[in-house]
PDB file of the backbone (N, CA, C, O) and the ligand in Angstrom, with CONECT records:
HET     ZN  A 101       1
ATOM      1  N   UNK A   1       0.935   6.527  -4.358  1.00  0.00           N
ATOM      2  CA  UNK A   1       0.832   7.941  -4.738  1.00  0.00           C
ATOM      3  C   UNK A   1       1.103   8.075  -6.231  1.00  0.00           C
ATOM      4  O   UNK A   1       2.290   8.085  -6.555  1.00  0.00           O
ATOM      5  N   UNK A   2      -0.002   8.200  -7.386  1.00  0.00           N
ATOM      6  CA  UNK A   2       0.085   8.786  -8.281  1.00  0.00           C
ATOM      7  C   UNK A   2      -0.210  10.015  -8.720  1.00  0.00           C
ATOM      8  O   UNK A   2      -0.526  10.673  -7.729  1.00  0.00           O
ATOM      9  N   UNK A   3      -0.296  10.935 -10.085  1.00  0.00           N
ATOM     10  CA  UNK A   3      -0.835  11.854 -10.330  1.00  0.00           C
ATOM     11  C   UNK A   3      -1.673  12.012 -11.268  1.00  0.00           C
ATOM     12  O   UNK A   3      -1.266  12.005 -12.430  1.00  0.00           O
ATOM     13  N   UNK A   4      -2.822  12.163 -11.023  1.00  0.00           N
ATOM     14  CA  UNK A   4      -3.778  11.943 -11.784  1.00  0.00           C
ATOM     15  C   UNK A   4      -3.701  12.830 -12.552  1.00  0.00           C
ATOM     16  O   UNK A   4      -3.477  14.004 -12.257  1.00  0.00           O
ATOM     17  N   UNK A   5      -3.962  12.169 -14.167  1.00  0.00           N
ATOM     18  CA  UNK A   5      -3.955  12.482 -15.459  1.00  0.00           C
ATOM     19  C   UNK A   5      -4.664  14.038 -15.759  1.00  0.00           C
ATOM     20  O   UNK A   5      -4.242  14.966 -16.449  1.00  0.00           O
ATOM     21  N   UNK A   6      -5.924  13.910 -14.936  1.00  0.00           N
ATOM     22  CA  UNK A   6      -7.318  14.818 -15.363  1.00  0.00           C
ATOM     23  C   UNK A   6      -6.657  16.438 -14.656  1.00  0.00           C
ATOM     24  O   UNK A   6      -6.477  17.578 -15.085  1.00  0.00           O
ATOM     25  N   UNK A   7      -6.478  15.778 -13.482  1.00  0.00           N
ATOM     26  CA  UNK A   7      -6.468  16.611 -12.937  1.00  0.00           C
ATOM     27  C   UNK A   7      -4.980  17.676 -12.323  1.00  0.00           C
ATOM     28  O   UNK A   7      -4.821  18.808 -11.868  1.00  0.00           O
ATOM     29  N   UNK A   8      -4.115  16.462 -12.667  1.00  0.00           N
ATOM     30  CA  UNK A   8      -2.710  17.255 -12.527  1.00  0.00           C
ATOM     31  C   UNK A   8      -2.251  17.023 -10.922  1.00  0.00           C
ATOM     32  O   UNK A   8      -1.058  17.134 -10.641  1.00  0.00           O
ATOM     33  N   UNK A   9      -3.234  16.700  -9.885  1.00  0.00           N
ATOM     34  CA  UNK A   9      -3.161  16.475  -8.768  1.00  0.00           C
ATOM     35  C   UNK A   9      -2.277  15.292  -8.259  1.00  0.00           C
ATOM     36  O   UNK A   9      -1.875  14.514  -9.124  1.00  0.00           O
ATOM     37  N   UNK A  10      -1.827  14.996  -6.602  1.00  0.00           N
ATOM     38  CA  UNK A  10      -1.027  13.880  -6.382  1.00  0.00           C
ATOM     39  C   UNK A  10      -2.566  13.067  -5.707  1.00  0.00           C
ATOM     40  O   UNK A  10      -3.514  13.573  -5.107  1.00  0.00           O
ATOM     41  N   UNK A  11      -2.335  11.824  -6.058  1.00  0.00           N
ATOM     42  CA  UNK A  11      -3.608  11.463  -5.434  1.00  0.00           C
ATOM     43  C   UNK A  11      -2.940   9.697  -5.163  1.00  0.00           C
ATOM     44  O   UNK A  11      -2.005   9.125  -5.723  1.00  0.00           O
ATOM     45  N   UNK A  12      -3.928   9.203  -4.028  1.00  0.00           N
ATOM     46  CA  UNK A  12      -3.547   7.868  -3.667  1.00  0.00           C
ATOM     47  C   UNK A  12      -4.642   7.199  -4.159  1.00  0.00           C
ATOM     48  O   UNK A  12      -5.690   7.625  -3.674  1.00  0.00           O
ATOM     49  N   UNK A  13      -4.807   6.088  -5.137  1.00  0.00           N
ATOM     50  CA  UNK A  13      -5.699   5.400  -5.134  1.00  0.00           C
ATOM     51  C   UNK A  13      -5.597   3.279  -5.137  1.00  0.00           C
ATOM     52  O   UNK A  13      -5.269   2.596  -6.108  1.00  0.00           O
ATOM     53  N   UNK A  14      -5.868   2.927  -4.189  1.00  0.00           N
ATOM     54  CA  UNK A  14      -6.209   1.513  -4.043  1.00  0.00           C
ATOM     55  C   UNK A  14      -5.541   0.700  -5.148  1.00  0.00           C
ATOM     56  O   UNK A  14      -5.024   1.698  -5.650  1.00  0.00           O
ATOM     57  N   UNK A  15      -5.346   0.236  -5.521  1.00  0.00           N
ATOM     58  CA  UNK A  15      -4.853  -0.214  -6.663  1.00  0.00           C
ATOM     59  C   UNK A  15      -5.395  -2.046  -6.604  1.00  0.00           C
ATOM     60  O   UNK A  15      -5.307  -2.665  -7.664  1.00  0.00           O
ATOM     61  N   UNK A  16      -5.892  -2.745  -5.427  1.00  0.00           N
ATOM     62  CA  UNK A  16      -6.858  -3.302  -4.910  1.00  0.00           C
ATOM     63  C   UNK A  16      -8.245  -3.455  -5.593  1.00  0.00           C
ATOM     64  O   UNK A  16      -8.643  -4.301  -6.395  1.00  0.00           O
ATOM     65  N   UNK A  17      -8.991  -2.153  -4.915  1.00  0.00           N
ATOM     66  CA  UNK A  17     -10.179  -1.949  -5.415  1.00  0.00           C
ATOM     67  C   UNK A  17     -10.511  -0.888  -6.368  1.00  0.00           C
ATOM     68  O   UNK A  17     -11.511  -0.934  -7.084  1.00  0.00           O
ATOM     69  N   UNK A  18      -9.507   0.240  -6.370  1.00  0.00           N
ATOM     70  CA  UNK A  18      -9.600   1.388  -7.428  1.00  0.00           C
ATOM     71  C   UNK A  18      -9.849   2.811  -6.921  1.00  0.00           C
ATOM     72  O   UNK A  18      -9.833   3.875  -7.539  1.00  0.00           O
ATOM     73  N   UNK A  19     -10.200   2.414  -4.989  1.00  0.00           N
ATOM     74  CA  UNK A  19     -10.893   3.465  -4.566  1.00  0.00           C
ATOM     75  C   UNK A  19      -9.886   4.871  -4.194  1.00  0.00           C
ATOM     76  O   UNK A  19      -8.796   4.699  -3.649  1.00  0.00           O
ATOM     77  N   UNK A  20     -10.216   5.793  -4.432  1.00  0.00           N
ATOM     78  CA  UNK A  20      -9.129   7.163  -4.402  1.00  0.00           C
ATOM     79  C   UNK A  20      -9.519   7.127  -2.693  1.00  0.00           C
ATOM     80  O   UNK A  20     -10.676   7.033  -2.282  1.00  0.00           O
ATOM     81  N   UNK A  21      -8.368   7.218  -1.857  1.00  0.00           N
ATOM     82  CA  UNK A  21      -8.496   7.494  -0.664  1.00  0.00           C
ATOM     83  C   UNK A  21      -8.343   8.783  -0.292  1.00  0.00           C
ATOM     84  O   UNK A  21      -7.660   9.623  -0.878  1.00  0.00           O
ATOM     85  N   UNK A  22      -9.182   8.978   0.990  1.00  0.00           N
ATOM     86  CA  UNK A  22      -9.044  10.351   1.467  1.00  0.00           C
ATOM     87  C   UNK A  22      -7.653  11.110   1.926  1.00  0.00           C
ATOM     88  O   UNK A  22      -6.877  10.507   2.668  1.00  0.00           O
ATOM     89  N   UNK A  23      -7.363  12.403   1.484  1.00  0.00           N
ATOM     90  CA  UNK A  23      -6.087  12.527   1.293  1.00  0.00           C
ATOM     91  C   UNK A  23      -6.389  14.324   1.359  1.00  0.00           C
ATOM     92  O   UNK A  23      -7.335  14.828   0.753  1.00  0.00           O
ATOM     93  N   UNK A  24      -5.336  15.198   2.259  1.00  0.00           N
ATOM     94  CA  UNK A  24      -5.546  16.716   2.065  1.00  0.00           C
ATOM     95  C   UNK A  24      -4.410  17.202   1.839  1.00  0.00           C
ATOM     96  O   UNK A  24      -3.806  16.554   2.694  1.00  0.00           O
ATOM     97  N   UNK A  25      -3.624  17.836   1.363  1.00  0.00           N
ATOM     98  CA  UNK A  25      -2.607  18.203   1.369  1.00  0.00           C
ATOM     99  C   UNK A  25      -1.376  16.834   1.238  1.00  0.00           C
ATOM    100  O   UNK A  25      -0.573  16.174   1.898  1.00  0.00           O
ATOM    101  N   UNK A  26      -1.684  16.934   0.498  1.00  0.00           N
ATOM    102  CA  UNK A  26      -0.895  15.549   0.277  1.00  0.00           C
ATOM    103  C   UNK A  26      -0.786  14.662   1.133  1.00  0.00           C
ATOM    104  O   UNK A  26       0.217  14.026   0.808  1.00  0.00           O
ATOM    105  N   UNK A  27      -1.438  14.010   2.505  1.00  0.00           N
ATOM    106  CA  UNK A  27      -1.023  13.269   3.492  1.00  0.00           C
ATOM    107  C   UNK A  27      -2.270  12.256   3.314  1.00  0.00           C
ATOM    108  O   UNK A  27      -3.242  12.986   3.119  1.00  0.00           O
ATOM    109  N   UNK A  28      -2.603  11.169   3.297  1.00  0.00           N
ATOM    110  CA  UNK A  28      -3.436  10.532   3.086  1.00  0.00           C
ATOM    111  C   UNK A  28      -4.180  10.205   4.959  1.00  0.00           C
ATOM    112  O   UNK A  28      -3.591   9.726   5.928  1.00  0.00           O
ATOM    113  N   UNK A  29      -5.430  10.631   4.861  1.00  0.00           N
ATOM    114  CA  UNK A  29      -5.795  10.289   6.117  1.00  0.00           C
ATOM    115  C   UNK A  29      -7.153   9.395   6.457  1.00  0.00           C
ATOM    116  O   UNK A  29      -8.251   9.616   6.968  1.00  0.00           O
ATOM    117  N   UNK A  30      -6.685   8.634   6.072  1.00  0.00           N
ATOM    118  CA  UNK A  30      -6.839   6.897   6.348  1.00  0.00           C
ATOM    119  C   UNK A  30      -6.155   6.103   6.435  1.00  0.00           C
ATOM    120  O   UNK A  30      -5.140   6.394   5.804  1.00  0.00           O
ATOM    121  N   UNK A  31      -6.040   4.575   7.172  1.00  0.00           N
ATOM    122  CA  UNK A  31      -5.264   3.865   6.809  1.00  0.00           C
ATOM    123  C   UNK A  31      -5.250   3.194   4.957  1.00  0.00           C
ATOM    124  O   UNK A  31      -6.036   2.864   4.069  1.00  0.00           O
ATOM    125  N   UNK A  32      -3.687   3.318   5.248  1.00  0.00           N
ATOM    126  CA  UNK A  32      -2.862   2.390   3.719  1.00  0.00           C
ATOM    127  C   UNK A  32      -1.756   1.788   3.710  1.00  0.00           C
ATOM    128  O   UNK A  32      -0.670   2.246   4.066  1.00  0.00           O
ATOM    129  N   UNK A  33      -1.966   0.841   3.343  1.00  0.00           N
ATOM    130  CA  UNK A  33      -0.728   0.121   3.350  1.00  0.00           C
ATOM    131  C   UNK A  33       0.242   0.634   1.663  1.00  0.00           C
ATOM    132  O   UNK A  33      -0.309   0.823   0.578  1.00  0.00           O
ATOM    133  N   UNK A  34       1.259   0.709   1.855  1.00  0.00           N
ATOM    134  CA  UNK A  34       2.249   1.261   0.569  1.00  0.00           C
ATOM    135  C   UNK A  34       3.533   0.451   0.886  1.00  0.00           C
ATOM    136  O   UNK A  34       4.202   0.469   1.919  1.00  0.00           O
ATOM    137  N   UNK A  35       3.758  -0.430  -0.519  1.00  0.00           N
ATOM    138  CA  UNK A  35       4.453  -1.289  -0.612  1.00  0.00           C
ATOM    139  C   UNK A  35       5.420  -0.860  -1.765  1.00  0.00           C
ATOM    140  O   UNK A  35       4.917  -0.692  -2.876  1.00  0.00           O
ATOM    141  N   UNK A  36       6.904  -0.648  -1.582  1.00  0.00           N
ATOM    142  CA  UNK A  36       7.359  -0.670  -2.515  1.00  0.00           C
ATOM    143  C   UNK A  36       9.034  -1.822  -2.321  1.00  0.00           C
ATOM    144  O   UNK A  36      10.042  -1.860  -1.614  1.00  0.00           O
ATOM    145  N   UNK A  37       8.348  -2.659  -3.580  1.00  0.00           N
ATOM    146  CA  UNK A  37       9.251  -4.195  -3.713  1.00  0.00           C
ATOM    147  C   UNK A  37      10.195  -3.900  -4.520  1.00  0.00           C
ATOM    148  O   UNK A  37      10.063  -3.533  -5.688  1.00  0.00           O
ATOM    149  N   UNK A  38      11.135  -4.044  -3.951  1.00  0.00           N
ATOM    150  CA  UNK A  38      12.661  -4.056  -4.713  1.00  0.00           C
ATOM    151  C   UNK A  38      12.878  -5.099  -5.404  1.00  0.00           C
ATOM    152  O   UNK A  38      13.987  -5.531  -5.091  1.00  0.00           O
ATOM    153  N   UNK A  39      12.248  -5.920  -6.419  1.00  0.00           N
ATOM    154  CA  UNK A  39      12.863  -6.755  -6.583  1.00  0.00           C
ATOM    155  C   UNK A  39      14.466  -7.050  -6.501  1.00  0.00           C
ATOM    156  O   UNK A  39      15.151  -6.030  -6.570  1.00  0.00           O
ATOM    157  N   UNK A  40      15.024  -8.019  -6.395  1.00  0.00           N
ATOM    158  CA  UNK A  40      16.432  -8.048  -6.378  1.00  0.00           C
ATOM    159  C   UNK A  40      16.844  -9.147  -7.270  1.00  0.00           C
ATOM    160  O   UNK A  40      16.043  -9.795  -7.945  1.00  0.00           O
ATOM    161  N   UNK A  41      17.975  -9.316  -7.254  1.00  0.00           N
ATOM    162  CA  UNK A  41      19.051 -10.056  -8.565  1.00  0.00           C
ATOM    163  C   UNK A  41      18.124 -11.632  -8.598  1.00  0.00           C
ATOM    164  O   UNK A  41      17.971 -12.271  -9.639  1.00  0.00           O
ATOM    165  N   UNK A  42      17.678 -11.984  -7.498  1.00  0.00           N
ATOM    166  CA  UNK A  42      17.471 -13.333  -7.884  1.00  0.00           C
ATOM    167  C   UNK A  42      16.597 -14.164  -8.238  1.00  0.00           C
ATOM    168  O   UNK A  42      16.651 -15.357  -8.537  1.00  0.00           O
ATOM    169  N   UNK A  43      14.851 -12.572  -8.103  1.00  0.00           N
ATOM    170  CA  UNK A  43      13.800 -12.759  -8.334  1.00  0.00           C
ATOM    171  C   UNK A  43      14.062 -12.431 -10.352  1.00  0.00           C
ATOM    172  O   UNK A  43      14.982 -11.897 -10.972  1.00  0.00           O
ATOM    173  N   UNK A  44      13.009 -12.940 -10.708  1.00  0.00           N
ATOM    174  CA  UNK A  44      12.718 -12.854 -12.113  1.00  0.00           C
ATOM    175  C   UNK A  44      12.164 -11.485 -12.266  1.00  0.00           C
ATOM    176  O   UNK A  44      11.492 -11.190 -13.254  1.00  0.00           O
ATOM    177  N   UNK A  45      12.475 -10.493 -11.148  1.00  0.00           N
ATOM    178  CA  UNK A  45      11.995  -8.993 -12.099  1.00  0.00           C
ATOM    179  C   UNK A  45      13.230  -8.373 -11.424  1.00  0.00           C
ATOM    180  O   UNK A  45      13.120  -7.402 -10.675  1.00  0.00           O
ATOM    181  N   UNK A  46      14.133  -8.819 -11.641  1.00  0.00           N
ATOM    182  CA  UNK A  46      15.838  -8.181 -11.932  1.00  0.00           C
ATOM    183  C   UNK A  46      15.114  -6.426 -11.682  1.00  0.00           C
ATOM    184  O   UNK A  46      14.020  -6.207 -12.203  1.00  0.00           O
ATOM    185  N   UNK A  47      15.730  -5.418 -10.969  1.00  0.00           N
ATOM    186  CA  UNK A  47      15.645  -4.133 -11.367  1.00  0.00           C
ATOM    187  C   UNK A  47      14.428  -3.287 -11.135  1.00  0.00           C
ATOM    188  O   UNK A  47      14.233  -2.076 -11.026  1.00  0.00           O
ATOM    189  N   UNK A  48      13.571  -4.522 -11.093  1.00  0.00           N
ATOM    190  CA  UNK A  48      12.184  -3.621 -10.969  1.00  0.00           C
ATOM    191  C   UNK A  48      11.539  -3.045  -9.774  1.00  0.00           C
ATOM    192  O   UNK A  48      11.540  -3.793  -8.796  1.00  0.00           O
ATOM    193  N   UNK A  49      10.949  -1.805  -9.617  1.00  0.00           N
ATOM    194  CA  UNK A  49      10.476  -1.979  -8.398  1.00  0.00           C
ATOM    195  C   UNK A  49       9.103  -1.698  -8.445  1.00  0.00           C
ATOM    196  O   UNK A  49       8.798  -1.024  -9.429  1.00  0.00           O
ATOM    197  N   UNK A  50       8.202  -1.987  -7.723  1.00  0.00           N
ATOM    198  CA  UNK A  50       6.703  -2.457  -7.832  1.00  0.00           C
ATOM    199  C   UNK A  50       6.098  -1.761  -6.543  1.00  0.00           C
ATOM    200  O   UNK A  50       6.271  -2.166  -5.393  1.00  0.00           O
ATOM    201  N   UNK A  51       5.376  -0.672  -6.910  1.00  0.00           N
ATOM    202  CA  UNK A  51       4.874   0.173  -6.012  1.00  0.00           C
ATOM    203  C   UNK A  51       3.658  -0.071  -5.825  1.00  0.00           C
ATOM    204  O   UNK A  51       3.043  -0.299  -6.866  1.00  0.00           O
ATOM    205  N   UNK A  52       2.713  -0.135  -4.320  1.00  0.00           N
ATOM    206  CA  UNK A  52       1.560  -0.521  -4.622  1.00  0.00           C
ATOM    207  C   UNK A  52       0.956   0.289  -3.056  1.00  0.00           C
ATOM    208  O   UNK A  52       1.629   0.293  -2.025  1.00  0.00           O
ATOM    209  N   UNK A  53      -0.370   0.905  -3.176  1.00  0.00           N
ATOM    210  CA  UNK A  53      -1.054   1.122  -2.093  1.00  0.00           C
ATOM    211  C   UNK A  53      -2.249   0.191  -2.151  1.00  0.00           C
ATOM    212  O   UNK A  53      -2.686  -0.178  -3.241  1.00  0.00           O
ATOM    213  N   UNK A  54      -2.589  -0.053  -1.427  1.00  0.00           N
ATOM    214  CA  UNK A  54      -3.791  -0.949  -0.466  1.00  0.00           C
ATOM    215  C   UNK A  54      -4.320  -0.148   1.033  1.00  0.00           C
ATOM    216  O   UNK A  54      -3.719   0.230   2.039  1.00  0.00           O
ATOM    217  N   UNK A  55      -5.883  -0.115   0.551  1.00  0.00           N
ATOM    218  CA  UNK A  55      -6.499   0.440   1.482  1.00  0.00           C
ATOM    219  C   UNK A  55      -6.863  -0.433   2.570  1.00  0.00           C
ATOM    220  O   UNK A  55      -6.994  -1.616   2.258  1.00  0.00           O
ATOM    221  N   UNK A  56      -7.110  -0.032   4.119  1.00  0.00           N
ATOM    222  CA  UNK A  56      -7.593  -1.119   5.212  1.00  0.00           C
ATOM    223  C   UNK A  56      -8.496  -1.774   4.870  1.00  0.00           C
ATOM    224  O   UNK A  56      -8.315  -2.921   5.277  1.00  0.00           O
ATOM    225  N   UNK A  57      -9.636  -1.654   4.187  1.00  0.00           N
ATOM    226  CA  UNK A  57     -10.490  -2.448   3.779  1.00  0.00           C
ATOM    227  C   UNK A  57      -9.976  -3.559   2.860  1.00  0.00           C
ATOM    228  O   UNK A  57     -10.143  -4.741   3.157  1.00  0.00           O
ATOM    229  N   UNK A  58      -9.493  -3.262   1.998  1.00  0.00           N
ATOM    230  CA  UNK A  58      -8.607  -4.920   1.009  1.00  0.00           C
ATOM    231  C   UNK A  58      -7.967  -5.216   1.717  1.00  0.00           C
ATOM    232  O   UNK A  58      -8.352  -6.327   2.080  1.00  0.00           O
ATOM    233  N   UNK A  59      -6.728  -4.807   2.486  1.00  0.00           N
ATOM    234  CA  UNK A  59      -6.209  -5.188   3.473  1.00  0.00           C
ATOM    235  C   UNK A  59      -6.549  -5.978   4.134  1.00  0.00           C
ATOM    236  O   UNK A  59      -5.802  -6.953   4.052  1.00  0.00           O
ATOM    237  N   UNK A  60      -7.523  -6.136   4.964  1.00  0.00           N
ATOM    238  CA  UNK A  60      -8.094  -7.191   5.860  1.00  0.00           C
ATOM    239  C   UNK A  60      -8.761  -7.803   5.135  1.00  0.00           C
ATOM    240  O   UNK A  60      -9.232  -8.782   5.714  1.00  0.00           O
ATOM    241  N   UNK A  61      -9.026  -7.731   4.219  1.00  0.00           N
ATOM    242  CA  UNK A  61      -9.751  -9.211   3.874  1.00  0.00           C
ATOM    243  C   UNK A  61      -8.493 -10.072   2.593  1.00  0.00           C
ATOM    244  O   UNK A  61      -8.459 -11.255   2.253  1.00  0.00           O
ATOM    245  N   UNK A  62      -7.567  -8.862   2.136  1.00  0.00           N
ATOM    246  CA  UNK A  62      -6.225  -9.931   2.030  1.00  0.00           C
ATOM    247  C   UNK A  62      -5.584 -10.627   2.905  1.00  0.00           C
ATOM    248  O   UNK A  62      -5.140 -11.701   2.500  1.00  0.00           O
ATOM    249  N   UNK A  63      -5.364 -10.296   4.183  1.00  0.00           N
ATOM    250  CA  UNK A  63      -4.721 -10.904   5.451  1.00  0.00           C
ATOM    251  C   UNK A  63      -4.995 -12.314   5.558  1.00  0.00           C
ATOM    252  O   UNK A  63      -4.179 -13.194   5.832  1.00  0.00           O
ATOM    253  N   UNK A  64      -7.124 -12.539   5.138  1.00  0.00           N
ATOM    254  CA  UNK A  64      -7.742 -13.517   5.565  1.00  0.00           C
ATOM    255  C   UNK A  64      -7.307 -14.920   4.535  1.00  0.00           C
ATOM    256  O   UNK A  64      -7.567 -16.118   4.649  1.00  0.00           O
ATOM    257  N   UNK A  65      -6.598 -14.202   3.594  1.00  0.00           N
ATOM    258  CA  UNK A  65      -5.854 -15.196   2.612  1.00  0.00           C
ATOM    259  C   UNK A  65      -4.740 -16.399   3.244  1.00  0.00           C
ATOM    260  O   UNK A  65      -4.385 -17.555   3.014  1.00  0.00           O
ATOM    261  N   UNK A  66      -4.534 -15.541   3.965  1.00  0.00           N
ATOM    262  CA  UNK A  66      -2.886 -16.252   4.262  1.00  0.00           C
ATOM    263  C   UNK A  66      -2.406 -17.299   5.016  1.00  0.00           C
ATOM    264  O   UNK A  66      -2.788 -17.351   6.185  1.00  0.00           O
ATOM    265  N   UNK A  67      -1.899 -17.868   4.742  1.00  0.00           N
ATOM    266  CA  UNK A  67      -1.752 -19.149   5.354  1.00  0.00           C
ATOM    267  C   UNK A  67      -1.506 -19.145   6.913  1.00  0.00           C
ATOM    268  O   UNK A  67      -2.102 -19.799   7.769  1.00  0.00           O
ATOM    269  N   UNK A  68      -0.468 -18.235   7.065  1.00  0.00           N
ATOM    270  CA  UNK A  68       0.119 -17.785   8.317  1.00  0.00           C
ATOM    271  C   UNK A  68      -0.342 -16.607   8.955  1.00  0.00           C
ATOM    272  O   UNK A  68       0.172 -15.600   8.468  1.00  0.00           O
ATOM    273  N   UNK A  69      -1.115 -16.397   9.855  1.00  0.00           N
ATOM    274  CA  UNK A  69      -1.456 -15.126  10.376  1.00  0.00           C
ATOM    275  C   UNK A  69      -0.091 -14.661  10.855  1.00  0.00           C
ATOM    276  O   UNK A  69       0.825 -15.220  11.457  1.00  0.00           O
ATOM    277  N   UNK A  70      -0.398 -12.681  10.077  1.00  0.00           N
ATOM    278  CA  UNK A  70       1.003 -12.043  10.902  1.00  0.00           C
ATOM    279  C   UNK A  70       0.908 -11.951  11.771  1.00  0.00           C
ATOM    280  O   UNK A  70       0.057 -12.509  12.464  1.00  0.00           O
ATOM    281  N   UNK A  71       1.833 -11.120  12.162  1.00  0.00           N
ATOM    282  CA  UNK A  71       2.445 -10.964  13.869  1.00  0.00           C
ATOM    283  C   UNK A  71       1.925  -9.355  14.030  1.00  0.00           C
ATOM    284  O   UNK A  71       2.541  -8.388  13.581  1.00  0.00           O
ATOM    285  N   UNK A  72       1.022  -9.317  14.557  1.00  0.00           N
ATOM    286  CA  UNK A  72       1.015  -7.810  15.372  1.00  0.00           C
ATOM    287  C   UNK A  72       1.606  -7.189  16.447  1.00  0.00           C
ATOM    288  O   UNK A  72       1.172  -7.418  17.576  1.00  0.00           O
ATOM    289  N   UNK A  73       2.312  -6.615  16.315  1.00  0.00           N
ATOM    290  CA  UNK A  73       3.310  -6.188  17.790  1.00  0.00           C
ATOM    291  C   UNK A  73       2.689  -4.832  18.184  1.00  0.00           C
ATOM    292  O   UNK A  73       2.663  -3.849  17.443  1.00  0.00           O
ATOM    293  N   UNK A  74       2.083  -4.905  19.708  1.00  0.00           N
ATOM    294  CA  UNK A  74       1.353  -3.070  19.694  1.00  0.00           C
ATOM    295  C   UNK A  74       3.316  -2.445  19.630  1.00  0.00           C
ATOM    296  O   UNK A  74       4.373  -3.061  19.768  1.00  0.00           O
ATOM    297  N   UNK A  75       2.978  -0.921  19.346  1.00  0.00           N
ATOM    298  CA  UNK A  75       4.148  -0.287  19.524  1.00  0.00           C
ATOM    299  C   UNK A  75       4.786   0.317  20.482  1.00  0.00           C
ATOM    300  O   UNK A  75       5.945   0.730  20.503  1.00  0.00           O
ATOM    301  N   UNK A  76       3.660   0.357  21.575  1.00  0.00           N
ATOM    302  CA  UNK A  76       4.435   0.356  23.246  1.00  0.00           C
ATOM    303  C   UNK A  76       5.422  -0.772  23.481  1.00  0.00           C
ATOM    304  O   UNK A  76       6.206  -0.583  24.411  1.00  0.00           O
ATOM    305  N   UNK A  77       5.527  -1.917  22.805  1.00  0.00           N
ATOM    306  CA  UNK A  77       6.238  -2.929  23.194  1.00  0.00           C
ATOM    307  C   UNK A  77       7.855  -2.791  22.473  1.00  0.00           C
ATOM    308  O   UNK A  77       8.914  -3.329  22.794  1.00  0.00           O
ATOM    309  N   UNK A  78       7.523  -1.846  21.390  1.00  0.00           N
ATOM    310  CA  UNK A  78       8.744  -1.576  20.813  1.00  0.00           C
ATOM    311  C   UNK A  78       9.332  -1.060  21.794  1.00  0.00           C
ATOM    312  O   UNK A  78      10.208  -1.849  22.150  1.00  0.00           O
ATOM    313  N   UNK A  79       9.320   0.168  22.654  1.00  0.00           N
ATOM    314  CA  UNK A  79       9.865   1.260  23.081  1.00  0.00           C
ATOM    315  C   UNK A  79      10.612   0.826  24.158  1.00  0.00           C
ATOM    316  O   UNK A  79      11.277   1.629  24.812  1.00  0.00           O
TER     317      UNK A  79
HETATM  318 ZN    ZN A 101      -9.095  -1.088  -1.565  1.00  0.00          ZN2+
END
């Protein structure tokens, strides 16, 4: 979630691919992934924290990177 310059608005955009996702009232309605990394004391960005959205589309084809496929848990299994 940034605010775009032009327009003064809150807007989500990809930071991935660049693409502004669909979004009404401030709630973004699509999937996104939003990451925000704390770095901590022992990583080399001491203090920083590193905010990032990713749309489902980069998303899955970042996943296809990974060495280790994650773990999907449906959320009925939480409950
Ligand atoms: Zn994207």
């Amino acid at each position: 979630m940034r605010i775009n310059e032009n327009t003064k608005k809150m807007e989500v955009v990809c930071n991935c691919c660049g693409r502004k996702l669909t979004a009404s009232k401030g709630v973004v309605k699509e999937g996104v992934l939003s990451i925000n990394a704390d770095w901590g004391y022992f990583s080399k960005k001491d203090g920083e924290i590193h905010k990032i959205d990713i749309c489902e589309e980069c998303y899955d084809k970042w996943k296809l990177s990974f060495k280790i496929p994650i773990d999907i848990v449906s959320k009925n299994e939480m409950l």
